[in-house]
N, CA, C, O and CB atoms as a CASP TS submission, in Angstrom:
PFRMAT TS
TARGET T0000
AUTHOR 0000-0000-0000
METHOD Language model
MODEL 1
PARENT N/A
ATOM      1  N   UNK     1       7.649 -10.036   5.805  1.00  0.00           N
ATOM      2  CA  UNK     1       7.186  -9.227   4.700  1.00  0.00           C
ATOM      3  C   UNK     1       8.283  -8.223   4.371  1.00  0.00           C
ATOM      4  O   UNK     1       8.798  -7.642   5.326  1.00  0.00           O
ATOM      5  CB  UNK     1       5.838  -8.516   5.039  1.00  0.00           C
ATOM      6  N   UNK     2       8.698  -7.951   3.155  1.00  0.00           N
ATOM      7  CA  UNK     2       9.856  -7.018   2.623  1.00  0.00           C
ATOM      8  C   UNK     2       9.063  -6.174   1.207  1.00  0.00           C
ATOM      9  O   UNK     2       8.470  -6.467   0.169  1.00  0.00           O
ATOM     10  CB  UNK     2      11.451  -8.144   2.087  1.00  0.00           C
ATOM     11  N   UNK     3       9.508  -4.980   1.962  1.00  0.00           N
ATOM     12  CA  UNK     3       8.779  -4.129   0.573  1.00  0.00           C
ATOM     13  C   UNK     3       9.844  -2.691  -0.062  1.00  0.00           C
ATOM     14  O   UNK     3      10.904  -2.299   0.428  1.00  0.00           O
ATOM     15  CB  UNK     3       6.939  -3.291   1.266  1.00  0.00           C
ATOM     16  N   UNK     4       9.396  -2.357  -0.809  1.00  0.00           N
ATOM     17  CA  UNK     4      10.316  -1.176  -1.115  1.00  0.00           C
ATOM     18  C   UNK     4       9.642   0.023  -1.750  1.00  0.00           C
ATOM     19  O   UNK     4       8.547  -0.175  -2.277  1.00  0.00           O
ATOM     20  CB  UNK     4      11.426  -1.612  -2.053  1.00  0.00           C
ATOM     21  N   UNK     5      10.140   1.200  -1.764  1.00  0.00           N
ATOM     22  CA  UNK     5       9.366   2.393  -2.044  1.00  0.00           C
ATOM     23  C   UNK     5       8.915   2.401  -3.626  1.00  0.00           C
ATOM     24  O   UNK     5       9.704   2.305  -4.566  1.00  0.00           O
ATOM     25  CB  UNK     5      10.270   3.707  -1.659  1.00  0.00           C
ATOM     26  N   UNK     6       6.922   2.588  -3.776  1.00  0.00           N
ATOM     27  CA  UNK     6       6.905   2.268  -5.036  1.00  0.00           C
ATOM     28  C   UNK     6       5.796   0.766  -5.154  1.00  0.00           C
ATOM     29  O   UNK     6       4.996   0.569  -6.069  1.00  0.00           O
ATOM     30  CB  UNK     6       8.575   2.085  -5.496  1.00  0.00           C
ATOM     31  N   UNK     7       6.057  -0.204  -3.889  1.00  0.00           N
ATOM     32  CA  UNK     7       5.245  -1.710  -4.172  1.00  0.00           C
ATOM     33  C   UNK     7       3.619  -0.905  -3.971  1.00  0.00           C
ATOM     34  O   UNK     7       3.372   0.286  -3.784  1.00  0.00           O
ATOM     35  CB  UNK     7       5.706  -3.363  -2.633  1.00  0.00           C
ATOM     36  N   UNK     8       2.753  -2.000  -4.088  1.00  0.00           N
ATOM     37  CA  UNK     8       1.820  -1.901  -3.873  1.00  0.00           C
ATOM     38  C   UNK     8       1.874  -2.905  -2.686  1.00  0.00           C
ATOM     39  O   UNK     8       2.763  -3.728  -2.465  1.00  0.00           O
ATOM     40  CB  UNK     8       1.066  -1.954  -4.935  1.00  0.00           C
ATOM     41  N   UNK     9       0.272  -2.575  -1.668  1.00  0.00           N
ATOM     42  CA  UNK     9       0.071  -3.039  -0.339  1.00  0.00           C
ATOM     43  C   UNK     9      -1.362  -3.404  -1.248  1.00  0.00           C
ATOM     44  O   UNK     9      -1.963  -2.566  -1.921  1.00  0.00           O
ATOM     45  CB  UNK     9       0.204  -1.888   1.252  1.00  0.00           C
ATOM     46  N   UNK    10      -1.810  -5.030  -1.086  1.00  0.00           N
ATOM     47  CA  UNK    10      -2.844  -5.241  -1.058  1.00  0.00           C
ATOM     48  C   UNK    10      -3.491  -5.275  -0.135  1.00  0.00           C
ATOM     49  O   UNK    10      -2.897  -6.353  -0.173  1.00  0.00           O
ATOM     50  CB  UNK    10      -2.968  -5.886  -1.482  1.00  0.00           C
ATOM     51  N   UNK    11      -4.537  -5.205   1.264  1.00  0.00           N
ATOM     52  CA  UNK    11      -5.019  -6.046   2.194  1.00  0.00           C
ATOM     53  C   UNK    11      -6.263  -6.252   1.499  1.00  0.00           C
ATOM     54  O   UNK    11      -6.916  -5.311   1.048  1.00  0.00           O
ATOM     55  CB  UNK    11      -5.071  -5.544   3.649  1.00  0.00           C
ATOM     56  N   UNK    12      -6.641  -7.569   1.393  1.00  0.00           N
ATOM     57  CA  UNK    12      -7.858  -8.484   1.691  1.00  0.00           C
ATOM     58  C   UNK    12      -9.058  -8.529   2.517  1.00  0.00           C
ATOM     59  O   UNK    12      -9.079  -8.657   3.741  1.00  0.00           O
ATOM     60  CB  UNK    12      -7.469  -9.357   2.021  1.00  0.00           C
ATOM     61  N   UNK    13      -9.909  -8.428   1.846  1.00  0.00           N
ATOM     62  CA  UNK    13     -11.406  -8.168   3.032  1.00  0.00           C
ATOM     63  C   UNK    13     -10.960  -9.449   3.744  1.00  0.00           C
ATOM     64  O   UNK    13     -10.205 -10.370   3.434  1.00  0.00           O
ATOM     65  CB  UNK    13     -13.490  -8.259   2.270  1.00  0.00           C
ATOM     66  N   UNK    14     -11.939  -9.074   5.143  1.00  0.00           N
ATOM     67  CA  UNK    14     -11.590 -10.011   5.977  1.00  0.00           C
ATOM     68  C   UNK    14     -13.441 -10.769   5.583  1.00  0.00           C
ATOM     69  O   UNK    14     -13.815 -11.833   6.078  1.00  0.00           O
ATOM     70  CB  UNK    14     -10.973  -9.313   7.828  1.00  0.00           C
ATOM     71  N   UNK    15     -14.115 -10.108   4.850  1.00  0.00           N
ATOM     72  CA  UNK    15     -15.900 -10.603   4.935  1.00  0.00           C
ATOM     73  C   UNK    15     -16.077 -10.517   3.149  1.00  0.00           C
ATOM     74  O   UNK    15     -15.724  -9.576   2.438  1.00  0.00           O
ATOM     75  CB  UNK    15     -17.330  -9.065   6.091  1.00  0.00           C
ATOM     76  N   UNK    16     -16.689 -11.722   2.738  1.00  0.00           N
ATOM     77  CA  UNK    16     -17.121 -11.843   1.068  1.00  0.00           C
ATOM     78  C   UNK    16     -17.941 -10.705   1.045  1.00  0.00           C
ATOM     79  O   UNK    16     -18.598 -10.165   1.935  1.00  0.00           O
ATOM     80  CB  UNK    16     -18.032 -13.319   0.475  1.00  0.00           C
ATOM     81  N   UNK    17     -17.710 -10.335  -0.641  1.00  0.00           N
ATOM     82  CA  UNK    17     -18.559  -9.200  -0.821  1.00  0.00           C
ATOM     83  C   UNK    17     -18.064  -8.060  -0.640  1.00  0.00           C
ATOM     84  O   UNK    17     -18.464  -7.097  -1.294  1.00  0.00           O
ATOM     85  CB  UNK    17     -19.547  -9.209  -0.130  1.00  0.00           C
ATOM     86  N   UNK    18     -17.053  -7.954   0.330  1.00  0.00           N
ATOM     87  CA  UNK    18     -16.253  -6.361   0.326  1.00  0.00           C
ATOM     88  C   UNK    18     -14.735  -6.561  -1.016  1.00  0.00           C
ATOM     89  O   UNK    18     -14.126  -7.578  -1.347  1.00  0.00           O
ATOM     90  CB  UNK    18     -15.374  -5.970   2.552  1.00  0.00           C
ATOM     91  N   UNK    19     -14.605  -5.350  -1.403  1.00  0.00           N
ATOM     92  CA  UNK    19     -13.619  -4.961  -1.880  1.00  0.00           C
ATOM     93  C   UNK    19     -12.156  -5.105  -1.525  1.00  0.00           C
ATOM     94  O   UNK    19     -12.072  -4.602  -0.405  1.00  0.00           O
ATOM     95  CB  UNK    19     -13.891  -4.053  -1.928  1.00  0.00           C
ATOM     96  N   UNK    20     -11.064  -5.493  -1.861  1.00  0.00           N
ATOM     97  CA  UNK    20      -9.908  -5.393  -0.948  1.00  0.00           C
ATOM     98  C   UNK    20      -9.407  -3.824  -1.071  1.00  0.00           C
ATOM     99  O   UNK    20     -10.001  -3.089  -1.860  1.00  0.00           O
ATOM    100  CB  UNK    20      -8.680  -6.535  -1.391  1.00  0.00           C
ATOM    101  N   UNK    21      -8.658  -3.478  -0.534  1.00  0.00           N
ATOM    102  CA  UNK    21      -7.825  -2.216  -0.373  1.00  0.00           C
ATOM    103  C   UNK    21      -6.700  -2.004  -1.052  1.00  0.00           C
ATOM    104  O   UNK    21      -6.003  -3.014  -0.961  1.00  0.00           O
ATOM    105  CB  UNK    21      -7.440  -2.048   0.809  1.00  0.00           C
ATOM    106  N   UNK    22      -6.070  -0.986  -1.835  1.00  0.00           N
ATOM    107  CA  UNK    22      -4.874  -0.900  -2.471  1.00  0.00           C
ATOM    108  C   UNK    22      -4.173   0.054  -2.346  1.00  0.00           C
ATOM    109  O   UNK    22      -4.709   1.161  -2.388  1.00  0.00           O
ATOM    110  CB  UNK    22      -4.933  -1.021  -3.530  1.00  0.00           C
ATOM    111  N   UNK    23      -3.095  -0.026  -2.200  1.00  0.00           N
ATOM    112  CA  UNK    23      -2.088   1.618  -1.691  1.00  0.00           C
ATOM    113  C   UNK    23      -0.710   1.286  -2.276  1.00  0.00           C
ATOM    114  O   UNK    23      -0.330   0.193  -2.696  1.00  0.00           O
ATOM    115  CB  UNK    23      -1.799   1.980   0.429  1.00  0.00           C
ATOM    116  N   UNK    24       0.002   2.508  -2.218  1.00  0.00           N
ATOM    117  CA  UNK    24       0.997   2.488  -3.091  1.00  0.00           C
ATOM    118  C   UNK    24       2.050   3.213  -1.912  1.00  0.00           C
ATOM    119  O   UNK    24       2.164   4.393  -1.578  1.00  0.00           O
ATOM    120  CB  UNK    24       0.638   3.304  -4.657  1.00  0.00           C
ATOM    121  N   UNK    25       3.009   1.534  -1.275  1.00  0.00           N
ATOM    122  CA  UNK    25       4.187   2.144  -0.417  1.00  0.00           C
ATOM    123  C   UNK    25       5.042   3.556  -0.361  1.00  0.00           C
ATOM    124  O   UNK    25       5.941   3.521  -1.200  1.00  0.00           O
ATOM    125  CB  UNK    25       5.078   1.340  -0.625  1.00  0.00           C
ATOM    126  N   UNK    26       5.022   4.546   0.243  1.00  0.00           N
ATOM    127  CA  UNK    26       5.448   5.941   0.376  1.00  0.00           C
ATOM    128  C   UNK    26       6.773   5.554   0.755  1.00  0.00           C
ATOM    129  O   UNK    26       7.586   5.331  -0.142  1.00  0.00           O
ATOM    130  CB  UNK    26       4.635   6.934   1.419  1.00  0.00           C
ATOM    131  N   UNK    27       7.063   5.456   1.798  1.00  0.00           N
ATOM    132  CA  UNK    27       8.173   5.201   2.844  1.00  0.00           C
ATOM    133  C   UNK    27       7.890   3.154   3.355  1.00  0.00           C
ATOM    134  O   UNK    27       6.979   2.333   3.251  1.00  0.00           O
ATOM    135  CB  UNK    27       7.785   6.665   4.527  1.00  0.00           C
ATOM    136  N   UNK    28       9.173   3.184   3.841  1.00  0.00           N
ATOM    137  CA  UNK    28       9.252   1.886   4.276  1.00  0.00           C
ATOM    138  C   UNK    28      10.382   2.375   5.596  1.00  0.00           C
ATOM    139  O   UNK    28      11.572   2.681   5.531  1.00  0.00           O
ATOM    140  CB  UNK    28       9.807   0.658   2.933  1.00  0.00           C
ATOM    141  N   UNK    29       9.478   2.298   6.727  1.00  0.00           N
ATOM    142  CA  UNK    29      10.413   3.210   7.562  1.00  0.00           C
ATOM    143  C   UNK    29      11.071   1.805   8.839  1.00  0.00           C
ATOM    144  O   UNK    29      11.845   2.072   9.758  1.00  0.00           O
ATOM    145  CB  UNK    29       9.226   4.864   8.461  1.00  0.00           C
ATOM    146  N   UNK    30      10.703   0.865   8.650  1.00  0.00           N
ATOM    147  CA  UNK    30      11.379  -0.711   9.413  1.00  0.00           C
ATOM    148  C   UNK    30      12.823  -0.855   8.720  1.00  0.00           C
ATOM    149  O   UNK    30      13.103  -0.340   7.637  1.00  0.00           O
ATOM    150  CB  UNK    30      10.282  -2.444   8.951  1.00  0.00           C
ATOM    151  N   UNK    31      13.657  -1.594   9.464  1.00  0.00           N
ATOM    152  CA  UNK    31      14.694  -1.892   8.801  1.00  0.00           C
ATOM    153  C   UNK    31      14.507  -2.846   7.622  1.00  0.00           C
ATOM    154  O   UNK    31      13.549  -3.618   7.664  1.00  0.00           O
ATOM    155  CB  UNK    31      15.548  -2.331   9.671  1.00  0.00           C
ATOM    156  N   UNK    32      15.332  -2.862   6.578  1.00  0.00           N
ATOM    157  CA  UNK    32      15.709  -3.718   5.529  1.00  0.00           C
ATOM    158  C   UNK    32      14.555  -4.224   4.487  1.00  0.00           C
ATOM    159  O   UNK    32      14.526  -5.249   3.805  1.00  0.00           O
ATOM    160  CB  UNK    32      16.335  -4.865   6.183  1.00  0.00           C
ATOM    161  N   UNK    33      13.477  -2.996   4.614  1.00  0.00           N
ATOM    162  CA  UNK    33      11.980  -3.271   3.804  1.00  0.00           C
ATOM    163  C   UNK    33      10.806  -3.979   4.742  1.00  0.00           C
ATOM    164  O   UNK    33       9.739  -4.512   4.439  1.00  0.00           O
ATOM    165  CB  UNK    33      12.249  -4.416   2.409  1.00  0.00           C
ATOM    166  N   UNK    34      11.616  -3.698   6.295  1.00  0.00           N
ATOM    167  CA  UNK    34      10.258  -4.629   7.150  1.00  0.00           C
ATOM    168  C   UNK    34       9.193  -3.253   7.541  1.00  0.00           C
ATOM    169  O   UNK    34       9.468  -2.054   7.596  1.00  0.00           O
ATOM    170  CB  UNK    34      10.960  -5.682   9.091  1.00  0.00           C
ATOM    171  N   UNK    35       8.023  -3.899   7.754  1.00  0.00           N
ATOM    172  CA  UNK    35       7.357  -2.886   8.461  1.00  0.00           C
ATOM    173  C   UNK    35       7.556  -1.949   9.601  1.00  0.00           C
ATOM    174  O   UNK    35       8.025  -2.532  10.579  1.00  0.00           O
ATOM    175  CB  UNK    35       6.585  -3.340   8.726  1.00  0.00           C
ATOM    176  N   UNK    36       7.338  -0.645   9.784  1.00  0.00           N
ATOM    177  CA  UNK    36       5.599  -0.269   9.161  1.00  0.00           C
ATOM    178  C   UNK    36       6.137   0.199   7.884  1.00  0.00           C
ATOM    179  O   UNK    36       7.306   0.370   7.538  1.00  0.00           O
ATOM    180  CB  UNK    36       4.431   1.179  10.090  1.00  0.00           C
ATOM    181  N   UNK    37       4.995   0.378   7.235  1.00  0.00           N
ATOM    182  CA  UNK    37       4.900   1.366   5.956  1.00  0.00           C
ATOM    183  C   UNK    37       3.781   2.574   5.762  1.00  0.00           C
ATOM    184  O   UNK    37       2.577   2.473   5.995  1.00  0.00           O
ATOM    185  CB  UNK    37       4.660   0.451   4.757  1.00  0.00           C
ATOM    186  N   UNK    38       4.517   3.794   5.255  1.00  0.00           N
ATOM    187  CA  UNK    38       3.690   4.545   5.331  1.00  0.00           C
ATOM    188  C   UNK    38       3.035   4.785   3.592  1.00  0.00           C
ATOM    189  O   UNK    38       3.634   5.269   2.632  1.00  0.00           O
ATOM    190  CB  UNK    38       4.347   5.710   6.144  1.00  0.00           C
ATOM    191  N   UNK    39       1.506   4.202   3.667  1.00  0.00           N
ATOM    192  CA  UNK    39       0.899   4.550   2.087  1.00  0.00           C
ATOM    193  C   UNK    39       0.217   4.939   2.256  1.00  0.00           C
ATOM    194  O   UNK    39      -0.366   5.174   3.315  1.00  0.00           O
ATOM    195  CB  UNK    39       0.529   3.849   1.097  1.00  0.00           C
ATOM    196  N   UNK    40      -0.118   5.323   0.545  1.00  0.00           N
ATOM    197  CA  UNK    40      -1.481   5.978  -0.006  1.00  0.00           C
ATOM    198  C   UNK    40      -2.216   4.712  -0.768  1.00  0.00           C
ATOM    199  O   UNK    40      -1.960   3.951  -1.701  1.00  0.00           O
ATOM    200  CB  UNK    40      -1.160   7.404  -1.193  1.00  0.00           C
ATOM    201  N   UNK    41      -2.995   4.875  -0.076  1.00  0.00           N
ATOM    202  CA  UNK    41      -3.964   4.166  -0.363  1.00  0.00           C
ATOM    203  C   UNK    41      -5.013   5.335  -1.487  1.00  0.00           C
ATOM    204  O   UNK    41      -5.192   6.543  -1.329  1.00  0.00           O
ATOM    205  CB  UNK    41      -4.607   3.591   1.175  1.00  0.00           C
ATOM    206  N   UNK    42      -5.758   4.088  -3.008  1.00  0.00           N
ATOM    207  CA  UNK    42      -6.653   4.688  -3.485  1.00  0.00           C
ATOM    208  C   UNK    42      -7.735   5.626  -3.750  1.00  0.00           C
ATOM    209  O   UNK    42      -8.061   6.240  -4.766  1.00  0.00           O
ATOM    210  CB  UNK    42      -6.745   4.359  -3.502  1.00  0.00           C
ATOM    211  N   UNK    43      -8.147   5.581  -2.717  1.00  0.00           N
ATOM    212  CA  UNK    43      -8.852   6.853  -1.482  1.00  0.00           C
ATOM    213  C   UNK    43      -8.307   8.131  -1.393  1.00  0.00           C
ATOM    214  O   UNK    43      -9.096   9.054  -1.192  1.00  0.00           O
ATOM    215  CB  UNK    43      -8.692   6.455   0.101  1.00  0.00           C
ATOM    216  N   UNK    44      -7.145   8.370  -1.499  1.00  0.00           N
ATOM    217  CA  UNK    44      -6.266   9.679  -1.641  1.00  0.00           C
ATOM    218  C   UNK    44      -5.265   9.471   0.017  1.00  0.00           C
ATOM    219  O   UNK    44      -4.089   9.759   0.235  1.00  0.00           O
ATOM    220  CB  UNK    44      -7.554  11.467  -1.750  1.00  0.00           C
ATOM    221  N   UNK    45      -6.274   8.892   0.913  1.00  0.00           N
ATOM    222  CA  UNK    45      -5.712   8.989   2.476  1.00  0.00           C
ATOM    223  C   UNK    45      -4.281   8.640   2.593  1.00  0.00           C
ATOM    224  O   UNK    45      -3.849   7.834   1.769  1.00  0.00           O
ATOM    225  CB  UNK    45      -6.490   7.966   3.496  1.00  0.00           C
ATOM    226  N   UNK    46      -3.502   9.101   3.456  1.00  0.00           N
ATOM    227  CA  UNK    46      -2.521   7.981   4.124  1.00  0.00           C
ATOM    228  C   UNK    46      -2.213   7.997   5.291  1.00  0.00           C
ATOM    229  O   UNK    46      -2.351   8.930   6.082  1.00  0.00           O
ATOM    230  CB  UNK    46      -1.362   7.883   3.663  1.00  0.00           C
ATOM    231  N   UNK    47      -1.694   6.772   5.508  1.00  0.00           N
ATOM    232  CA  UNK    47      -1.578   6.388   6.741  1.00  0.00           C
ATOM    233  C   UNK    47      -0.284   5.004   7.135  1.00  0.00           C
ATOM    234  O   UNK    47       0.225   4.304   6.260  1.00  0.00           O
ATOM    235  CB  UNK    47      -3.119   6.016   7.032  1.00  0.00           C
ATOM    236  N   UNK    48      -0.022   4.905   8.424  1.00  0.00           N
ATOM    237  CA  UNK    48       0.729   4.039   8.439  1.00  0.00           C
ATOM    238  C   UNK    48       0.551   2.690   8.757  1.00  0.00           C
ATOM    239  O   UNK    48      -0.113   2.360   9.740  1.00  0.00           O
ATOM    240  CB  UNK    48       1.399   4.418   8.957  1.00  0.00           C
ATOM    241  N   UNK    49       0.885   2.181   8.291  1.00  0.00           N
ATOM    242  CA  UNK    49       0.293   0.565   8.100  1.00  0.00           C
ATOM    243  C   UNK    49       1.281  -0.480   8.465  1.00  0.00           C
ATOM    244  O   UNK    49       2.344  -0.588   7.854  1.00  0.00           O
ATOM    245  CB  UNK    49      -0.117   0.197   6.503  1.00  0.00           C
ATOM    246  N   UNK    50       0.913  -1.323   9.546  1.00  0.00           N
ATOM    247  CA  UNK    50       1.840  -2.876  10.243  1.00  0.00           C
ATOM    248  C   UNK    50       0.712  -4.388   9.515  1.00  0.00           C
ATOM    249  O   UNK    50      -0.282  -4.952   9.972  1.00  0.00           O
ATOM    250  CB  UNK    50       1.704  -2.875  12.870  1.00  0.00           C
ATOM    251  N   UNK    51       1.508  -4.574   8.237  1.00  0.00           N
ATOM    252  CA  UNK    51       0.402  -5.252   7.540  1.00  0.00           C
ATOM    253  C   UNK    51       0.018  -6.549   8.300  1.00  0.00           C
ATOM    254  O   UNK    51       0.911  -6.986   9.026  1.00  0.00           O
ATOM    255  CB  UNK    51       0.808  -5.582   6.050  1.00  0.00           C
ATOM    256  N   UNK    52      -1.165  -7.257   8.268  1.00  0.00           N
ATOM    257  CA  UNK    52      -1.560  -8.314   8.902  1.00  0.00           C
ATOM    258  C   UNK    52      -1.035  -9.361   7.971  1.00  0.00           C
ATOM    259  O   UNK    52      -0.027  -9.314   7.266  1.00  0.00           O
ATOM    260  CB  UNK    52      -3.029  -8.328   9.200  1.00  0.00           C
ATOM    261  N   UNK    53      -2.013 -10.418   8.122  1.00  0.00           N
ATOM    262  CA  UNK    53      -1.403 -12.025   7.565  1.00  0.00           C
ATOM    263  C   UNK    53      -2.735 -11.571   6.159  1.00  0.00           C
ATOM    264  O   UNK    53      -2.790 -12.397   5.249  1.00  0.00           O
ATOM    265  CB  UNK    53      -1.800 -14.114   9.095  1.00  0.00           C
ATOM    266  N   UNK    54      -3.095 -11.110   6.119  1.00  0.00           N
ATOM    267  CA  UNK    54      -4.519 -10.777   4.742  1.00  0.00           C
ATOM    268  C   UNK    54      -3.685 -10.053   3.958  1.00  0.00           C
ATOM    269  O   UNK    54      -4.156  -9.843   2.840  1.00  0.00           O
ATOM    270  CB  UNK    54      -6.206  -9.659   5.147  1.00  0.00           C
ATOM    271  N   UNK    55      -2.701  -9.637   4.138  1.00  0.00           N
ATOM    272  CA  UNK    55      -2.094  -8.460   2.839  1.00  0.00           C
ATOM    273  C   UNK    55      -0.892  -8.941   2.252  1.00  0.00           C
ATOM    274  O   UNK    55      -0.273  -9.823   2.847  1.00  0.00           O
ATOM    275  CB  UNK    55      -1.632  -6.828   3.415  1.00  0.00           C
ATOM    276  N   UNK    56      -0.467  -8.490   1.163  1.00  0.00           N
ATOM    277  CA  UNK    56       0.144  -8.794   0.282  1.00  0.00           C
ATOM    278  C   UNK    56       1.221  -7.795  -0.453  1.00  0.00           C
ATOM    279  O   UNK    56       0.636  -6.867  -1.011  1.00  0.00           O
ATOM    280  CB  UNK    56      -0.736  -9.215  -0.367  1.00  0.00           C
ATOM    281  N   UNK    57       2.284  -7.763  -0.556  1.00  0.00           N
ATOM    282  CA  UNK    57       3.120  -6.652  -0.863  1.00  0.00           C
ATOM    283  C   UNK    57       3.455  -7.617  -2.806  1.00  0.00           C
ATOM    284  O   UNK    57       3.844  -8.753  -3.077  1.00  0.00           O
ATOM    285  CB  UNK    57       4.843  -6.386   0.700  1.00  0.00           C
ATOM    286  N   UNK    58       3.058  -6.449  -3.675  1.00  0.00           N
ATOM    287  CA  UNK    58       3.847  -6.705  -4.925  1.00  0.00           C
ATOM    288  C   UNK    58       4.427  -5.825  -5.918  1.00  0.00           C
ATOM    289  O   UNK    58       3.947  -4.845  -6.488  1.00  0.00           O
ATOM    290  CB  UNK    58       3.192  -7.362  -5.589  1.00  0.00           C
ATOM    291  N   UNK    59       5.201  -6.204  -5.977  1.00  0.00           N
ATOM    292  CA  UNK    59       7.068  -5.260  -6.457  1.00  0.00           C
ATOM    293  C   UNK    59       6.095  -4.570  -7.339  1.00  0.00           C
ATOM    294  O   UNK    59       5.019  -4.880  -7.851  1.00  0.00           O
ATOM    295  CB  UNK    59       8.948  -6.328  -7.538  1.00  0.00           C
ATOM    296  N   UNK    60       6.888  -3.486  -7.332  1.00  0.00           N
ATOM    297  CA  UNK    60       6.364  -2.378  -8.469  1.00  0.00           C
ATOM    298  C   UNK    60       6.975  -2.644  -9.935  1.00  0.00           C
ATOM    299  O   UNK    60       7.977  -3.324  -9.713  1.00  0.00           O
ATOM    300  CB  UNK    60       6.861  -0.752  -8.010  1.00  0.00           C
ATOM    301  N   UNK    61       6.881  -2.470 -11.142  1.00  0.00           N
ATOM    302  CA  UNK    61       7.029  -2.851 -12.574  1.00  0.00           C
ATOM    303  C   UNK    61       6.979  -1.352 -13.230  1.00  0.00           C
ATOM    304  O   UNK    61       6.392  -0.351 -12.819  1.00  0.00           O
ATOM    305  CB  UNK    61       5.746  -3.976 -13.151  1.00  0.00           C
ATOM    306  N   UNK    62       7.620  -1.501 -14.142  1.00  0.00           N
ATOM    307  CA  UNK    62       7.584  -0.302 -14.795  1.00  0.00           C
ATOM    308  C   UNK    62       6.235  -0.327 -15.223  1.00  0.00           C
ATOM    309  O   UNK    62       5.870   0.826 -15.453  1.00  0.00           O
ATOM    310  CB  UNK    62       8.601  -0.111 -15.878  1.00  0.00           C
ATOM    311  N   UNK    63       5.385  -1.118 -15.417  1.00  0.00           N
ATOM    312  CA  UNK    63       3.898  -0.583 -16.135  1.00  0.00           C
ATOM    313  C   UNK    63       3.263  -0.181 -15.026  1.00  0.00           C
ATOM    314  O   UNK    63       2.402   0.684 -15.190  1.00  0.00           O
ATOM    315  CB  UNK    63       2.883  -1.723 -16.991  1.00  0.00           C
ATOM    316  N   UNK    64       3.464  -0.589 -13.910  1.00  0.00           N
ATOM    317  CA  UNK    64       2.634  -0.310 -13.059  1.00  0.00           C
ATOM    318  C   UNK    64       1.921   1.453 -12.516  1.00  0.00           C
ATOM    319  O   UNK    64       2.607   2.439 -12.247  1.00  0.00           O
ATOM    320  CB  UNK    64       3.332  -1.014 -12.133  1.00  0.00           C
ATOM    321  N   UNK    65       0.906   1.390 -12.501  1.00  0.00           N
ATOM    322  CA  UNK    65       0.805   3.350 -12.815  1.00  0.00           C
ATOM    323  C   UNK    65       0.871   3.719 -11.179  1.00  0.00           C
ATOM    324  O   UNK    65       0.721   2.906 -10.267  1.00  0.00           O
ATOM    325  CB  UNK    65      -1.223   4.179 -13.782  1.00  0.00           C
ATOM    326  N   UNK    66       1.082   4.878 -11.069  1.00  0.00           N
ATOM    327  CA  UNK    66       0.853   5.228 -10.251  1.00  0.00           C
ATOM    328  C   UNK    66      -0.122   5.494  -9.315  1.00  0.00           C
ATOM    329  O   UNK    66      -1.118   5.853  -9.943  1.00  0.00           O
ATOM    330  CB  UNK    66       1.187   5.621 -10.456  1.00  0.00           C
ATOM    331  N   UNK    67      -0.427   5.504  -7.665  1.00  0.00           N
ATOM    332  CA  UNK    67      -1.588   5.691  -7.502  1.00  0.00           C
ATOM    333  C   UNK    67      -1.637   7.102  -6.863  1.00  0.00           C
ATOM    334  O   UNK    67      -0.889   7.215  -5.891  1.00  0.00           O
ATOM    335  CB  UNK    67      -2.158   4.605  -6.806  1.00  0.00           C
ATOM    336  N   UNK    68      -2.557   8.515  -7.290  1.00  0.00           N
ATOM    337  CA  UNK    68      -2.169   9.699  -7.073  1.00  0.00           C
ATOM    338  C   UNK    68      -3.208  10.239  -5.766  1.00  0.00           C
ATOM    339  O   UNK    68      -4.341   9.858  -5.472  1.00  0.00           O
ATOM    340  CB  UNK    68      -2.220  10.506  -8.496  1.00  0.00           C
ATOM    341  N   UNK    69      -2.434  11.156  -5.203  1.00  0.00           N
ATOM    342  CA  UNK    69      -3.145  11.684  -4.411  1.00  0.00           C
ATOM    343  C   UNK    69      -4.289  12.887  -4.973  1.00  0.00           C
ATOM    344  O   UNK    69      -4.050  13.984  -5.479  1.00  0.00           O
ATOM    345  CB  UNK    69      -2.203  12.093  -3.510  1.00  0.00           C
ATOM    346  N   UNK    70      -5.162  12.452  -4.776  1.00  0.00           N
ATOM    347  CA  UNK    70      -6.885  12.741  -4.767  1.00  0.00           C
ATOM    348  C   UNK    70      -6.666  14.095  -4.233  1.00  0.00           C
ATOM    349  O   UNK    70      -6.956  15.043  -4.962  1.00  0.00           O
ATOM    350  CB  UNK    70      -8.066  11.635  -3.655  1.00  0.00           C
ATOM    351  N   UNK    71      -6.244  14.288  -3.187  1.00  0.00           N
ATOM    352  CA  UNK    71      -6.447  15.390  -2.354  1.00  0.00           C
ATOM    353  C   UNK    71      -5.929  16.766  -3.400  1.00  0.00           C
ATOM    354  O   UNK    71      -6.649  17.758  -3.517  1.00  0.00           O
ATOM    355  CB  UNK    71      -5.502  15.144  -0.819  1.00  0.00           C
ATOM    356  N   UNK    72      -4.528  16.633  -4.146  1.00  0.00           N
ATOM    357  CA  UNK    72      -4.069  17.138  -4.677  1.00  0.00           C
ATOM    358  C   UNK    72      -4.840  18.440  -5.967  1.00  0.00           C
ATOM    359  O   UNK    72      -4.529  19.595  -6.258  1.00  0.00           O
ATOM    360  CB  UNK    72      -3.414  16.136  -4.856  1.00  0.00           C
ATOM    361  N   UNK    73      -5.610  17.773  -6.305  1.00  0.00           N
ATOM    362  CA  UNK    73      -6.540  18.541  -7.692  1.00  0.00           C
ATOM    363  C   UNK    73      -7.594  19.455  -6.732  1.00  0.00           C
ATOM    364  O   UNK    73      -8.203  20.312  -7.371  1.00  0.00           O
ATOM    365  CB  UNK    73      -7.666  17.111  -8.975  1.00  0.00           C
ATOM    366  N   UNK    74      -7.827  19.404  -5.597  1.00  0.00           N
ATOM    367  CA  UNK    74      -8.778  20.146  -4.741  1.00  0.00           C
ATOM    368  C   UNK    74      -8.122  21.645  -4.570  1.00  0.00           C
ATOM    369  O   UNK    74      -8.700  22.499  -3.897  1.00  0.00           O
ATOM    370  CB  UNK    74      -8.998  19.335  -3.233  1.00  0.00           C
TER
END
């Protein structure tokens, strides 16, 4: 898995019926874009993340918006 500051982290419910998870790569602190990564996830939280075989890293795009920290407007 190779990511860069800016991708999005999908992970995938592991059970139908749940939601998947979405966060927006902070740091990419592994060598050469490997894991871990530290994101924010939608939720406002972050945390550091060693993605499993359920998740999905995709390049960031200029349309792509940002995902903001929640905590921030408090």
């Amino acid at each position: 898995m190779h990511a860069t500051v800016g991708d999005r982290l999908h992970i995938h419910s592991r059970a139908v019926g749940l939601d998947e998870t979405i966060g927006e790569i902070l740091e990419v602190r592994g060598s050469e874009g490997a894991p871990p990564y530290l994101v924010r996830f939608s939720d406002g939280h972050e945390g550091l993340v060693y993605p499993g075989p359920d998740s999905l890293v995709e390049p960031r795009t200029s349309e792509s918006p940002r995902i903001k920290d929640s905590t921030s407007a408090r």
